[in-house]
N, C-alpha and C positions, 0 to 999 in steps of 0.2 A: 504494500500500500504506500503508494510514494506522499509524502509531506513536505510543505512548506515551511520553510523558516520564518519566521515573521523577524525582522529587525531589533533592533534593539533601540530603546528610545534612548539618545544621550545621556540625559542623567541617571538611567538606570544603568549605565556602560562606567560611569567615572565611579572611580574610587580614592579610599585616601589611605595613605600608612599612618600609622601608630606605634613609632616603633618603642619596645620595652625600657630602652633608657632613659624616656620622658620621665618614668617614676621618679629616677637618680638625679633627677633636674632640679638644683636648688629653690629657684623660680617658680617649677611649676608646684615642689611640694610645701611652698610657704602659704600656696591659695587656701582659702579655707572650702571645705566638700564642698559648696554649691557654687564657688569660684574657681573650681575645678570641672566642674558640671560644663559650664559657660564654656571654658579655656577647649574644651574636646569637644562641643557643639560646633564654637568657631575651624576649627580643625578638619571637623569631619562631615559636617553639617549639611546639608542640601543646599543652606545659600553658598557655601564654598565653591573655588574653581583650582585653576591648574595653574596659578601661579601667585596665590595669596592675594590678591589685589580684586575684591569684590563687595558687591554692595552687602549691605547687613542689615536689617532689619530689628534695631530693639524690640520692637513692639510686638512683631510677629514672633519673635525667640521667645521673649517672656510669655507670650500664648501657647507656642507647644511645651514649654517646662514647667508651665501650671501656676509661675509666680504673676505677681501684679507688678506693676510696670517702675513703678519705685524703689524697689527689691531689684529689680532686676536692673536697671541701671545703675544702683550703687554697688553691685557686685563684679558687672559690667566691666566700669571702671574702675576699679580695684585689679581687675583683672590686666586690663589694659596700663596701666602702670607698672606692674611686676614682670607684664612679660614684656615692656617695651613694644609693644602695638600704638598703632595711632588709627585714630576714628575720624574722619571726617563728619562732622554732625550735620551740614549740610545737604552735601553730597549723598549722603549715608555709604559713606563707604569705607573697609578698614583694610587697613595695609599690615599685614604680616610681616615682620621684618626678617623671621630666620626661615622664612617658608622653603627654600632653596634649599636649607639645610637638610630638612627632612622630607624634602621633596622634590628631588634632582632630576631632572631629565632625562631620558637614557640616552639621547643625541641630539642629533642639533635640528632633524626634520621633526622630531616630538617638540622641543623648544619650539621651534616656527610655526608647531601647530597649537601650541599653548597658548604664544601670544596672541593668537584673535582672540583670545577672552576679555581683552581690552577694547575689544569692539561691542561689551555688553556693556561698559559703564557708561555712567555719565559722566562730566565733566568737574575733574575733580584735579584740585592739586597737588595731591600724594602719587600720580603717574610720576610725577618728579622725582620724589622721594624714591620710588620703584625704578625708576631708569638706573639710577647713581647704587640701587643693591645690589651686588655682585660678589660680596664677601663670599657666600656659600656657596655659588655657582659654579660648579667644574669650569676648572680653567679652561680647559679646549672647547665651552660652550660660550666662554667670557664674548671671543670676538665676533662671534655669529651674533647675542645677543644685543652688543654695541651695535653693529651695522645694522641690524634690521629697524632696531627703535630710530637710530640718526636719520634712515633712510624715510623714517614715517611710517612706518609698518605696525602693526596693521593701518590703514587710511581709514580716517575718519566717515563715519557712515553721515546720512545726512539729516539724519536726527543731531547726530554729535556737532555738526559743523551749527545749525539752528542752536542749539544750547551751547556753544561758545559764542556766540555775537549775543545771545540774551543775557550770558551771565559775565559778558567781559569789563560790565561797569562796575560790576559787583566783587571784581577778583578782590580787590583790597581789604575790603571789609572781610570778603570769606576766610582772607591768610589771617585774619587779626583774629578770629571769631573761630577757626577752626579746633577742634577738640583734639591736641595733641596730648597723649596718655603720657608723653614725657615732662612735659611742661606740670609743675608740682606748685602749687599756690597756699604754702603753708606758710606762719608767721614766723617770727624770732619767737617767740614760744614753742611752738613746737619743735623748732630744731632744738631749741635748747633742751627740750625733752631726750629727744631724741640723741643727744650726744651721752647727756646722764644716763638713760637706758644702757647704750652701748658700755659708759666706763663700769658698771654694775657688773653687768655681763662679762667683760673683759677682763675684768677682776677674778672672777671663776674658772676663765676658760683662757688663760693669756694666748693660748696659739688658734684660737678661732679668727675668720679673716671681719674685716673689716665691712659692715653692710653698705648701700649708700643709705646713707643718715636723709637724703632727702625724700626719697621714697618713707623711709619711714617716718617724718614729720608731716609728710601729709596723710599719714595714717593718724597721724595725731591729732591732725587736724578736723580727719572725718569723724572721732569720736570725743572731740569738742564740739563741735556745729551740729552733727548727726545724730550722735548718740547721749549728746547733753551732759559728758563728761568732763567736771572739773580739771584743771590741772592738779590741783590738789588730790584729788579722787584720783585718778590715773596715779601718782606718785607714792601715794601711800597704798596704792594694791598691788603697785609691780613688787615694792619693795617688800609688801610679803611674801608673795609670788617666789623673789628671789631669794628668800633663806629657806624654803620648803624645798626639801630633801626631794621630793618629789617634781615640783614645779619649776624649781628651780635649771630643770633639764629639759623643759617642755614648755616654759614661755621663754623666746629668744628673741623674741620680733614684736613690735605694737601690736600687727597684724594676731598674733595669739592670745595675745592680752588681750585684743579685743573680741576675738574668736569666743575667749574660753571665761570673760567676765564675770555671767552671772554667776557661775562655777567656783571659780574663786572668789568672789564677794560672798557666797554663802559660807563658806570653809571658814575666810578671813574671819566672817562675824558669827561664829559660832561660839555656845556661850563659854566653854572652858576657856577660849583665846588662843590657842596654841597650835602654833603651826602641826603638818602633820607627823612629823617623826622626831620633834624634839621642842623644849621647850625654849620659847623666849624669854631671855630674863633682857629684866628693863635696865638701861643704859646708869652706870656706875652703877648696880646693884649683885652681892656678889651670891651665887647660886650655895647654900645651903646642905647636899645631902639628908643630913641627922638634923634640919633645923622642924621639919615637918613629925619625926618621931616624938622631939621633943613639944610641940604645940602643934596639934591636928588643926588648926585654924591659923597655920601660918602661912603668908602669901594671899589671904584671901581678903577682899572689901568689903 
């Protein structure tokens, strides 16, 4: 009985890798679970294409991951900070920066045929950004790659040419107003935080490397603005955080502190007061043994 093949639709033909040492990725295991969620949506996703540079829909993502739209653009972003992504919020379009990494070409007519996916966007000025990434690119794809973009390749459709002359008055404003995940808008407060946290830590761990302190000031920042944490409140919870034998190997980053808050705020304020593996004794106060054999209501208010 002879049969027909029926075709394959495009999107059901593309696929994405995922390869195992993502786990081992600093970056990606600092996210917290539902910023991790996000980071392998973006990755694998259906709005994804073959060369990282595609439109994105907030609105639609936060619809198939069941969250509301506030939720999901603060994790969003969070996201896109840690891994060095940038969002066009205009445009809606986000640029992958290591996409080449993990997702290489196998030659250079697969490359040629990749870049027509630049004939699906809109007009957007992270193409820019994507022309000059070439870090991760096999070398022997570098010059193919260069020629074909210098050359114009793929050419403009003519939708695309109609949305450059509508939106060419507006470039200025777009470059001011665009959503770069690298761009961190946190105060001298929160760096200052941010450097204390670090020497806390470094105190513990002398050979652990160094974070950038500006990513994590503006995690400071989100949970001043966002989460209605004092500096004071942040300062006095890391610092329990950081003599619990336990915690103290497990909050390394704002981002966990902020993670794991309520968590710790209940431990912290539990009524005996004590960390979990040992006691606190209060500063110039000298610890006792035999002082509780001798008065069973010693230590207590």
């Amino acid at each position: 009985m002879a049969t027909t093949d029926k075709p394959k639709r495009p999107d059901m033909a593309r696929f994405r890798k995922v390869y195992p040492r993502l786990w081992s990725d600093h970056d990606f295991l600092s996210l917290s679970n539902g910023e991790k969620v996000i980071a392998l949506l973006a990755l694998t996703g259906p709005q994804s294409n073959r060369i990282g540079l595609f439109e994105f829909s907030p609105a639609m993502s936060a619809e198939r991951l069941g969250w509301d739209a506030e939720t999901f653009a603060e994790r969003f972003g969070n996201v896109c900070e840690t891994m060095n992504w940038t969002f066009d919020k205009h445009a809606r379009v986000l640029f992958i920066l290591g996409w080449w990494k993990w997702n290489p070409p196998d030659g250079a007519n697969i490359l040629i045929g990749n870049l027509k996916d630049l004939l699906e966007l809109p007009q957007t000025r992270l193409i820019q950004d994507f022309a000059a990434n070439t870090k991760h690119l096999p070398e022997n794809l570098q010059g193919t790659f260069t020629q074909r973009l210098a050359e114009g390749y793929p050419k403009g459709s003519a939708t695309q040419e109609k949305e450059k002359e509508k939106k060419k008055e507006k470039d200025q404003e777009q470059e001011q107003d665009k959503t770069s995940c690298r761009t961190l808008r946190s105060d001298e407060t929160d760096l200052v935080l941010a450097k204390w946290m670090w020497k806390l830590i470094h105190d513990l761990q002398p050979d652990r490397k160094e974070p950038n302190l500006e990513k994590w000031a503006n995690t400071f920042r989100l949970m001043r603005e966002r989460d209605g944490r004092t500096e004071a409140d942040i300062r006095a919870l890391f610092a329990w955080a950081n003599q619990d034998d336990f915690w103290q190997t497990n909050v390394l980053s704002p981002q966990k502190l902020r993670e794991h808050w309520d968590t710790l705020k209940l431990k912290k304020d539990r009524p005996n007061g004590k960390s979990s593996n040992r006691n606190l004794v209060g500063a110039g106060q000298r610890h006792d043994p035999s002082a509780a054999e001798r008065d069973p209501d010693h230590g207590k208010m």
